[in-house]
C-alpha positions in Angstrom: 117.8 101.5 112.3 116.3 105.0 111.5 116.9 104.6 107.8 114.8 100.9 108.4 111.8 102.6 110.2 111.5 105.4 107.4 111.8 102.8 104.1 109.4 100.7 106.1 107.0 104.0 106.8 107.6 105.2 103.5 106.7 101.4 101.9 103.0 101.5 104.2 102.4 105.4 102.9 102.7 103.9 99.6 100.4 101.2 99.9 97.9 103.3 101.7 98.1 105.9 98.9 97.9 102.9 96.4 94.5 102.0 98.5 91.6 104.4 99.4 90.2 102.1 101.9 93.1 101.4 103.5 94.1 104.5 104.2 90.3 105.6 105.3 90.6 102.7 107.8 93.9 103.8 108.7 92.8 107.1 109.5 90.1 106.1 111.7 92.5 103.8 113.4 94.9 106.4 114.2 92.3 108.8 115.2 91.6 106.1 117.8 94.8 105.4 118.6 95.5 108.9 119.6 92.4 109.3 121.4 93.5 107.1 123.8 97.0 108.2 123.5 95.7 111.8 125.0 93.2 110.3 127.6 96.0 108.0 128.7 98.2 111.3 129.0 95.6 113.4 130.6 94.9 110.5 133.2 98.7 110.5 134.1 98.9 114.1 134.4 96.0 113.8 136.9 96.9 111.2 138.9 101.1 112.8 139.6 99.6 116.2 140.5 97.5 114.7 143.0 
């Protein structure tokens, strides 16, 4: 299952690599992605140590 996930991550590197814009939009998305990832995690953290 592991070996699956890294062929398939290593296949999407690839075709970001083979497209600038791709990989531009990719980088905003996960910019976004964990910008909500870490205000999610802050908002936890808040709300168990009340």
């Amino acid at each position: 299952m592991k070996r699956s996930y890294w062929q398939d991550l290593k296949g999407a590197f690839y075709l970001i690599w083979r497209n600038k814009w791709s990989f531009i939009s990719v980088g905003i998305l996960l910019q976004f992605v964990i910008g909500i990832g870490v205000a999610a995690l802050s908002l936890v953290s808040l709300s168990t140590s009340e």
